[in-house]
C-alpha positions as CSV (number, residue, x, y, z in Angstrom):
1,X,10.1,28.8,8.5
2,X,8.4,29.0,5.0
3,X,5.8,26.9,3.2
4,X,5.1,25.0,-0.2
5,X,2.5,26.8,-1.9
6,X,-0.1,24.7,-3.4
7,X,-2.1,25.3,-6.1
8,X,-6.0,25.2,-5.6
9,X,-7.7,22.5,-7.3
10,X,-10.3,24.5,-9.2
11,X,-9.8,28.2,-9.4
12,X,-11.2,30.1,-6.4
13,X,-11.1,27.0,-4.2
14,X,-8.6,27.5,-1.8
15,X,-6.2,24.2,-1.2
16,X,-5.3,22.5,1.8
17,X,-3.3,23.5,4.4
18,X,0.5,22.7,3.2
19,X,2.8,21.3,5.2
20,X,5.5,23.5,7.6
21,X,8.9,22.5,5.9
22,X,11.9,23.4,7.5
23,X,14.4,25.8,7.0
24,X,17.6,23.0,6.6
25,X,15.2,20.8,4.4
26,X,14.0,24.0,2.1
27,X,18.2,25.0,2.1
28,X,19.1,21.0,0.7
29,X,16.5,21.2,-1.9
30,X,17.7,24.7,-2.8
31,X,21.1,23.3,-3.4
32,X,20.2,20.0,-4.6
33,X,18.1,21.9,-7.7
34,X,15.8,20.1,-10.4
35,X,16.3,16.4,-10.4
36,X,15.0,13.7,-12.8
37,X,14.6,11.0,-10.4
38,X,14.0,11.1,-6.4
39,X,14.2,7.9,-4.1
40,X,12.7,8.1,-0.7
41,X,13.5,6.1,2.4
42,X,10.9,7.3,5.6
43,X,13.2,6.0,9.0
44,X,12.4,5.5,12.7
45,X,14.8,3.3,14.1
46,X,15.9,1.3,11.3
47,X,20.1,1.4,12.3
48,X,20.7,-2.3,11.6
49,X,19.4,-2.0,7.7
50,X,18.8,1.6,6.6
51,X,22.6,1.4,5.2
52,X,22.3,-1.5,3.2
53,X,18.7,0.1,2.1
54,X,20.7,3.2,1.0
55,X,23.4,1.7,-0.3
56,X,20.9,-0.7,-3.1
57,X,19.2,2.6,-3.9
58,X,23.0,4.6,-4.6
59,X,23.6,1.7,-6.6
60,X,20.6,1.4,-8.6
61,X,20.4,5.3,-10.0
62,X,24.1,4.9,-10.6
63,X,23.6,1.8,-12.4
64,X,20.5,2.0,-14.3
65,X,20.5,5.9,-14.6
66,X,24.0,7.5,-14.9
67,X,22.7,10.4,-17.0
68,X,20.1,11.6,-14.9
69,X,19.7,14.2,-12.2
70,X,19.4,12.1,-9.1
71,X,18.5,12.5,-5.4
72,X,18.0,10.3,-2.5
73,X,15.7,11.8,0.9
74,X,15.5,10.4,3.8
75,X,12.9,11.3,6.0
76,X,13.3,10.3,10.0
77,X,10.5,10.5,12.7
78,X,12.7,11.0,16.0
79,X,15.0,7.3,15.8
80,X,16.3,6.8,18.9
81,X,18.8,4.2,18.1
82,X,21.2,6.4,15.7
83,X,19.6,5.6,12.2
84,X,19.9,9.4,11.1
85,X,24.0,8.5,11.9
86,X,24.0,5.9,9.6
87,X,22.4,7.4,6.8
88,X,25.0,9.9,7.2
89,X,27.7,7.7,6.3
90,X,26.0,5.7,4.0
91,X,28.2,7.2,0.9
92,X,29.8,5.4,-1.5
93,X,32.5,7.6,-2.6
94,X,34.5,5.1,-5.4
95,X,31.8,3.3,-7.7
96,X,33.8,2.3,-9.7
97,X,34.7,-0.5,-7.2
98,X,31.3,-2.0,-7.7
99,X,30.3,-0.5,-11.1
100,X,32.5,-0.3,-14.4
101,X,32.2,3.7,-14.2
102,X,31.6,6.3,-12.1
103,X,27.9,7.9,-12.7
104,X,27.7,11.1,-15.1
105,X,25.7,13.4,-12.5
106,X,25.5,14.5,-8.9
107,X,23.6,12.1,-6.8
108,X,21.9,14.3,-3.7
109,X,21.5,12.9,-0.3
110,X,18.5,14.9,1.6
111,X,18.0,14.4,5.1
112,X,15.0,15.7,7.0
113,X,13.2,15.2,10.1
114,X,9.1,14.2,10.1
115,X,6.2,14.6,12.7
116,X,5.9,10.7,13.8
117,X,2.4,12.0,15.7
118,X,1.3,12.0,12.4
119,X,2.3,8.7,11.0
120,X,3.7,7.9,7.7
121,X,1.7,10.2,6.0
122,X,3.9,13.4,7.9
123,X,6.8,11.5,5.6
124,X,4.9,11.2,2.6
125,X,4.1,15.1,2.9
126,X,7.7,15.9,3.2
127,X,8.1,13.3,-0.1
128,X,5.0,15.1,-2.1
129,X,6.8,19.0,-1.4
130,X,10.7,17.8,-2.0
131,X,8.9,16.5,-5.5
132,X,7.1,19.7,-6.1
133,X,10.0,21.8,-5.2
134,X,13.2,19.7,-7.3
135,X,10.8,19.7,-10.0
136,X,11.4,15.5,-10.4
137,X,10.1,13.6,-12.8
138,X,9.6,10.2,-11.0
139,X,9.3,9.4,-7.5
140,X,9.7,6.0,-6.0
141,X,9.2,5.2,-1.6
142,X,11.0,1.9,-0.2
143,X,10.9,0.6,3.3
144,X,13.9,1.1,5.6
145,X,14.2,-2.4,7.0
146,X,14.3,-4.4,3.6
147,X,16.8,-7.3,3.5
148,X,15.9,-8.3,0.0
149,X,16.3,-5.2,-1.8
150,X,18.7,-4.8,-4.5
151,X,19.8,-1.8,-6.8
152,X,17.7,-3.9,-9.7
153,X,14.8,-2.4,-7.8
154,X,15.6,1.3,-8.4
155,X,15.0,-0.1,-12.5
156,X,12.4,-1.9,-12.0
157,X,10.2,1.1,-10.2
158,X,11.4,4.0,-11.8
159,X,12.2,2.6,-15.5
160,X,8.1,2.3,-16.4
161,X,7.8,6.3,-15.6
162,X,10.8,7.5,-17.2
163,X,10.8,5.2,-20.5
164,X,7.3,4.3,-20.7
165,X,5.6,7.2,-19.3
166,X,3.4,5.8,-16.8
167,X,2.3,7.8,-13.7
168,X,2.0,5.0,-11.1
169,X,3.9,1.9,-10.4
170,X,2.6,-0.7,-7.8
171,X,5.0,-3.7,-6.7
172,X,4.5,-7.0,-7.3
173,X,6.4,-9.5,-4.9
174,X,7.4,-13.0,-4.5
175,X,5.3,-14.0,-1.6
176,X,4.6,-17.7,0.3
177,X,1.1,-18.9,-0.6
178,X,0.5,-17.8,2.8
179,X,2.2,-14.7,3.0
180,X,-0.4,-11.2,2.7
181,X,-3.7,-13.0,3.7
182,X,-5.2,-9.5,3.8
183,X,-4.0,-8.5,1.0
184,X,-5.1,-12.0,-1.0
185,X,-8.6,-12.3,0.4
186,X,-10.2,-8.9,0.8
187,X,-8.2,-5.8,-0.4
188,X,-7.3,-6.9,-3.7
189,X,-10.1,-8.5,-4.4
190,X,-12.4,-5.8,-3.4
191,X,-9.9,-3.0,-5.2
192,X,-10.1,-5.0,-8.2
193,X,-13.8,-4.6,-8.3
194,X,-14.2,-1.1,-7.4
195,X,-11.5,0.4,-9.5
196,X,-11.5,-2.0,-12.7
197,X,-7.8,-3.0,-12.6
198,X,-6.0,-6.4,-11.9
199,X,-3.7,-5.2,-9.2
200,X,-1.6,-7.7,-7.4
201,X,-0.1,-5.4,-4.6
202,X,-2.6,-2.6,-4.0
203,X,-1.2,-1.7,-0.5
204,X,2.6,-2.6,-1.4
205,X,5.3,-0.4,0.5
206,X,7.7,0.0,-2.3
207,X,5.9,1.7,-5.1
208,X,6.6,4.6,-7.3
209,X,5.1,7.7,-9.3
210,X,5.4,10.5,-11.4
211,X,6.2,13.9,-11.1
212,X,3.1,15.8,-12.6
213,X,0.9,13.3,-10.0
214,X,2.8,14.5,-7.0
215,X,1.7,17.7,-8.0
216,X,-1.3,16.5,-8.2
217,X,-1.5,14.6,-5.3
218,X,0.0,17.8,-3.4
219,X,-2.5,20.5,-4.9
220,X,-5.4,18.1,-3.2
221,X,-3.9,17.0,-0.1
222,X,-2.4,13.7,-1.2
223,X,-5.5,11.6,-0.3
224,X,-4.6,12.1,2.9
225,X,-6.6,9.8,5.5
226,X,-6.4,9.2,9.0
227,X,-5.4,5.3,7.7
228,X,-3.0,6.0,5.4
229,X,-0.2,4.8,7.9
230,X,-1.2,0.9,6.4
231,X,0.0,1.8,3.5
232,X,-0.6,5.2,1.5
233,X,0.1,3.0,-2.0
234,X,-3.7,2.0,-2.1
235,X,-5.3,5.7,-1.7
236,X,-2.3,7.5,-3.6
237,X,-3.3,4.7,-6.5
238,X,-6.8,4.9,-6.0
239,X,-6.6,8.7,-6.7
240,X,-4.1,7.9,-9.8
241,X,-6.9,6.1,-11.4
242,X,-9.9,8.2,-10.6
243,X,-8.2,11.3,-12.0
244,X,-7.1,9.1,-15.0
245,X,-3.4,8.7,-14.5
246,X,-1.6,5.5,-16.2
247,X,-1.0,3.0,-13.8
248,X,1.1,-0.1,-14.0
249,X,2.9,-2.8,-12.4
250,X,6.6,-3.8,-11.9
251,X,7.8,-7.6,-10.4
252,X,10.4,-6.7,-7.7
253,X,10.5,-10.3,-6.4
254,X,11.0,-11.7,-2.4
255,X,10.3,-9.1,0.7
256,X,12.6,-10.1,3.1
257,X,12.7,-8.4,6.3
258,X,15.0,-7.9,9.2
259,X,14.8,-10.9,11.3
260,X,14.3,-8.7,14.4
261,X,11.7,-6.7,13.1
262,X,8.8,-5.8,15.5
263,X,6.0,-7.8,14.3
264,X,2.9,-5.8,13.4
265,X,-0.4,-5.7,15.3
266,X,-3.1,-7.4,13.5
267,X,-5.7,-5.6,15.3
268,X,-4.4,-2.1,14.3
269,X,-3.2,-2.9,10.6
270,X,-6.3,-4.7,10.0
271,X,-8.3,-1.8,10.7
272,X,-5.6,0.7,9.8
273,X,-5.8,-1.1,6.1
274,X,-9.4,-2.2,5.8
275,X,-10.4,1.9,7.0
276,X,-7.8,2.9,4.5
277,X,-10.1,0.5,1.8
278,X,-13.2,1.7,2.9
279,X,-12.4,5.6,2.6
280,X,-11.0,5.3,-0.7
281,X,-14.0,3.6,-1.3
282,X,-15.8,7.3,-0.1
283,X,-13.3,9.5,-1.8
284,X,-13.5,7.7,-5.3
285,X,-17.4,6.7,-5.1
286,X,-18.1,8.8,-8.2
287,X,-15.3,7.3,-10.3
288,X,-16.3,3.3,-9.4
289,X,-20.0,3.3,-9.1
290,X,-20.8,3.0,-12.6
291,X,-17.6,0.5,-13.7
292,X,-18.3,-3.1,-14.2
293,X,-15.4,-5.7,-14.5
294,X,-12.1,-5.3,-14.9
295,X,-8.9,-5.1,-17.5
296,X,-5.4,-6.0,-17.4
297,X,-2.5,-3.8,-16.2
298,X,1.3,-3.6,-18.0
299,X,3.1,-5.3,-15.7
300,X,7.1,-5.4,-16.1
301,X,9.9,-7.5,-15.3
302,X,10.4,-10.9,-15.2
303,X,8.3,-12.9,-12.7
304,X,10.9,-15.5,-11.4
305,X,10.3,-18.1,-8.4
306,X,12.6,-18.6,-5.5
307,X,12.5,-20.8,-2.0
308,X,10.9,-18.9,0.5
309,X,10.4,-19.5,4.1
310,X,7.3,-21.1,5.5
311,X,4.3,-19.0,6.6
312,X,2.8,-21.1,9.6
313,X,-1.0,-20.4,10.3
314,X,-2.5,-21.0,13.1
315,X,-5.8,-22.5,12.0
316,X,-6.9,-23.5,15.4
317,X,-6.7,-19.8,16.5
318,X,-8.3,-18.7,13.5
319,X,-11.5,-20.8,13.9
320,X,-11.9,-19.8,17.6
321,X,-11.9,-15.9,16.9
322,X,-14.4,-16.8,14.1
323,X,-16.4,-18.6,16.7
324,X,-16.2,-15.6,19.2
325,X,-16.7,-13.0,17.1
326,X,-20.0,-14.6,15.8
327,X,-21.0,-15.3,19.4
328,X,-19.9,-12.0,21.2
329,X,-21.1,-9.5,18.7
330,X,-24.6,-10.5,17.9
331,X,-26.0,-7.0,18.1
332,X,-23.1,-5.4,16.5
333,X,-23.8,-7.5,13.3
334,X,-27.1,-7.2,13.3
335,X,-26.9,-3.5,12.7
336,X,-24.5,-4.2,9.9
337,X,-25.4,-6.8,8.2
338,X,-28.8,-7.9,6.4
339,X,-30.9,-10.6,7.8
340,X,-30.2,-12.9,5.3
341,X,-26.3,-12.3,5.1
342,X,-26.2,-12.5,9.5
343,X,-28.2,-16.1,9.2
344,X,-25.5,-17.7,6.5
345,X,-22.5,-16.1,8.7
346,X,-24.6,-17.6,12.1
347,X,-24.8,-20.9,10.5
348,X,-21.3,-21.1,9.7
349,X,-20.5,-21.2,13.2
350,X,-22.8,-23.9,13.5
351,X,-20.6,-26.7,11.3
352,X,-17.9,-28.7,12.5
353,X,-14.8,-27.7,12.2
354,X,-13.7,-30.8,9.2
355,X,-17.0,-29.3,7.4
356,X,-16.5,-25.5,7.7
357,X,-16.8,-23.4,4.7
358,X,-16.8,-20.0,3.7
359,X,-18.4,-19.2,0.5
360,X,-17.3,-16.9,-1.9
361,X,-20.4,-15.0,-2.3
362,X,-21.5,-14.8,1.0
363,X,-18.3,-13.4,2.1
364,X,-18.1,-11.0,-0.4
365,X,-21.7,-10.0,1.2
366,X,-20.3,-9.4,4.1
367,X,-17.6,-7.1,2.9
368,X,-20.0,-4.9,0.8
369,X,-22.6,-4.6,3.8
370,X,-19.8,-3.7,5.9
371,X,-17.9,-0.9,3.1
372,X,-21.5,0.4,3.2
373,X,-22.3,0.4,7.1
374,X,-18.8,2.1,7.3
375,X,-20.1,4.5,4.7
376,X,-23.3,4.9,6.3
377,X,-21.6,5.4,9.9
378,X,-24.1,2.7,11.3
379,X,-22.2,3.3,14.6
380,X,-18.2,4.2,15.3
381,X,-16.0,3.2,12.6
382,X,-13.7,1.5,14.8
383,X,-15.8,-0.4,16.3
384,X,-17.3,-1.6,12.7
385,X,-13.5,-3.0,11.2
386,X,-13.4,-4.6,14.6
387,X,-16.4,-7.1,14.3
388,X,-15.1,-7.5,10.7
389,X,-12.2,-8.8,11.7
390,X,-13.4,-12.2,13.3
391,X,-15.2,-12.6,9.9
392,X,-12.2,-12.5,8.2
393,X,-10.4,-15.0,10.4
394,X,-13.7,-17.4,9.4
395,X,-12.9,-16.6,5.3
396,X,-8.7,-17.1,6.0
397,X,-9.7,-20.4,8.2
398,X,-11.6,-21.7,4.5
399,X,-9.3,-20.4,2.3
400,X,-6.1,-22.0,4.4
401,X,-7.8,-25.4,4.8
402,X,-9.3,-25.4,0.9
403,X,-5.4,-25.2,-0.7
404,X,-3.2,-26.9,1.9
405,X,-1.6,-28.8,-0.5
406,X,-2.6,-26.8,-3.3
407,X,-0.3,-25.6,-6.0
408,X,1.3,-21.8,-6.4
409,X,-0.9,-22.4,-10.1
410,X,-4.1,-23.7,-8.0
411,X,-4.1,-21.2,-5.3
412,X,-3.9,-18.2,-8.0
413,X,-7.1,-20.1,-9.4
414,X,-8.6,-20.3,-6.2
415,X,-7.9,-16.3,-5.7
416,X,-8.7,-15.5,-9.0
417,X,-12.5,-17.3,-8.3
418,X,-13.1,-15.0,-5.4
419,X,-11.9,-12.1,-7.4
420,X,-14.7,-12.7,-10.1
421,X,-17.1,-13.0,-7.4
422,X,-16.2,-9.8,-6.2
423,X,-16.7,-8.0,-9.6
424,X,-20.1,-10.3,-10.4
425,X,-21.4,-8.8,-6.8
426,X,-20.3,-5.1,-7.6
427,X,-24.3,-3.7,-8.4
428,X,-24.8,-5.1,-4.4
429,X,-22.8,-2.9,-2.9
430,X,-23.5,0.0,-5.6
431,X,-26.9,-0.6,-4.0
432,X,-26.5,-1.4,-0.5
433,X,-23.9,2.4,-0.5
434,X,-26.9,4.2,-2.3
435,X,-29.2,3.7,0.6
436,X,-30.4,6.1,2.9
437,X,-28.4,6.6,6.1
């Protein structure tokens, strides 16, 4: 067995412990050699799409970049259902029966096997050393169980690094005005604010980035965090832009999934993603205490509309976990959030339900008293995102009833208020995080 070597970040600071890679994996990189661009697909029983995943992203480098050195890895965490099999004999030998020539270079398929015990982030480690190793110059990470992906995503993720020179691109997708809640009403909003950049998709699983930040990301660990498995985008970007690497944004249009795909927890990616917030939050602090507002990103492609499924909400369900929360953890809150920001959440719960609102600024309150309890370690992190969560279904309860028949031009309004209110409440939580523990 050997091992990357890493480079300390400052001289006579030693780095972290680098990842174990094994022998097969070091041999494929070996003969796979220096490569311009390298697509990764992370796996665990993904047999009914991972081929058509592979065959989009065989088709895109062969497409878009026929000159360049080109590899695709795929990363599996112990499938059980004979995805590794499939990826296998995923080749397309003959392009020229879907393209009008056969690509220039040798296009590398890397296969390699991942600790699942440690999450996603035991693929993105394998991802961070295969870039260090090939030497490549861009990087891009799709999901394995994509319906809706096309080789025109390859372009659109990989073209802003290596023709505009940009060191991270986030997705920006085609979504149901109900479609990434979280996402709408408290990550991007709150990223926004923190990090001074308009990004749509701060936690999207397709994303891409350069070759001199995976060494960078490799030489200090990769912001790993124990959340990362919600989406390692969000810290990977949040370290782009605290170590002043160019970020942008690239319209990759509908996520469709796999009909049969196991539906996600809410429990466990809402704290999985809101933890994941709040410890970039920690990591970063020195980089977003002292920004105000926030600018524009490039964003590329063209941002096209298409009929999407409905998104049905249960608002019902969402009032009564509101309700609960608010009732069950009185003493939790308390130790959270100030006296004033506890009596505004107490008397929500004492409207009807035709009257219920939640205000922008008050939940925006909430979320920076929380950030700061989590900073301050008030009592166990786990238990903290927990009593957020109910909150959350109060603010998505108001925020579904306020655009019900609302507009895809009126909702963005509606987002883009809440977003300001964010970035006009940004000294508050500067504050409430600079007080003593």
């Amino acid at each position: 067995m050997m091992k990357a070597n890493p480079i300390a970040i400052e001289p006579g600071v030693p780095g972290p412990e680098p990842a174990v890679l094994p022998d097969d994996f070091l041999r494929q990189l070996t003969a796979a050699g220096e490569v311009d661009i390298l697509l990764f697909v992370p796996s665990l029983n993904n047999r009914d799409t991972i081929g058509h995943v592979m065959n989009a992203l065989q088709l895109g480098l062969v497409k878009y970049f026929p000159r360049e050195r080109t590899a695709v890895l795929n990363a599996d965490g112990g499938s059980l259902d004979g995805t590794p099999q499939v990826v296998r004999e995923s080749i397309i030998t003959d392009f020229r029966a879907f393209l009008s020539a056969n690509p220039l270079r040798t296009m590398h398929r890397i296969t390699a096997a991942y600790d699942s015990g440690k999450g996603l982030w035991g693929a993105m480690e394998l991802l961070l050393s295969a870039a260090e190793l090939t030497r490549a110059k861009a990087c891009a990470v799709v999901s394995p169980d994509l319906l809706s992906i096309a080789p025109e995503w390859v372009e659109s993720l990989v073209r802003p690094i290596r023709r505009e020179q940009f060191d991270f691109v986030a997705p920006i997708y085609h979504r149901h005005k109900y479609e990434g809640l979280l996402i709408k009403n408290l990550v991007a909003p709150v990223f926004r604010a923190a990090y001074g950049f308009r990004i749509r998709e701060p936690m999207g699983s397709e994303f891409a980035f350069s070759g001199q930040l995976a060494s960078r990301l490799l030489e200090s660990g990769g912001g790993q965090q124990p959340c990362c498995e919600a989406g390692p985008a969000m810290r990977l970007m949040g370290a782009a832009i605290a170590n002043g690497y160019r970020t942008c944004q690239s319209f990759l249009g509908p996520r469709i999934y796999h009909s049969h795909r196991q539906e996600p927890n809410l429990v466990q990616v809402f704290q999985e993603s809101i933890g994941a917030l709040f410890q970039g939050l920690e990591a970063d602090h020195a980089y977003w205490a002292h920004r105000s507002g926030s600018s524009q990103v490039s964003t590329f492609g063209f941002e096209y509309s298409v009929a999407l499924q409905p998104v049905r909400v249960s608002r019902k369900r969402l009032l009564q976990g509101f309700r609960l929360g608010v009732e069950e953890l009185g003493d939790i809150l308390q130790a959270i959030l100030a006296p004033d920001t506890l009596r505004a959440v107490q008397d929500l719960d004492k409207l009807g339900d035709a009257e219920f609102h939640f205000p922008d600024e008050l939940w925006v309150r909430v979320v920076y008293e929380f950030a700061a309890s989590y900073h301050r370690s008030v009592l166990a992190r786990d238990h903290l995102l927990q009593a957020l969560l109910p909150l959350y279904r109060g603010k998505v309860f108001s925020f579904v009833t306020e655009t019900e028949k609302a507009t895809t031009a009126e909702v963005e309004k509606r987002l883009e208020e809440l977003c300001l209110a964010c970035e006009r409440l940004k000294p508050y939580l500067v504050e409430r995080w600079s007080q003593e523990k």
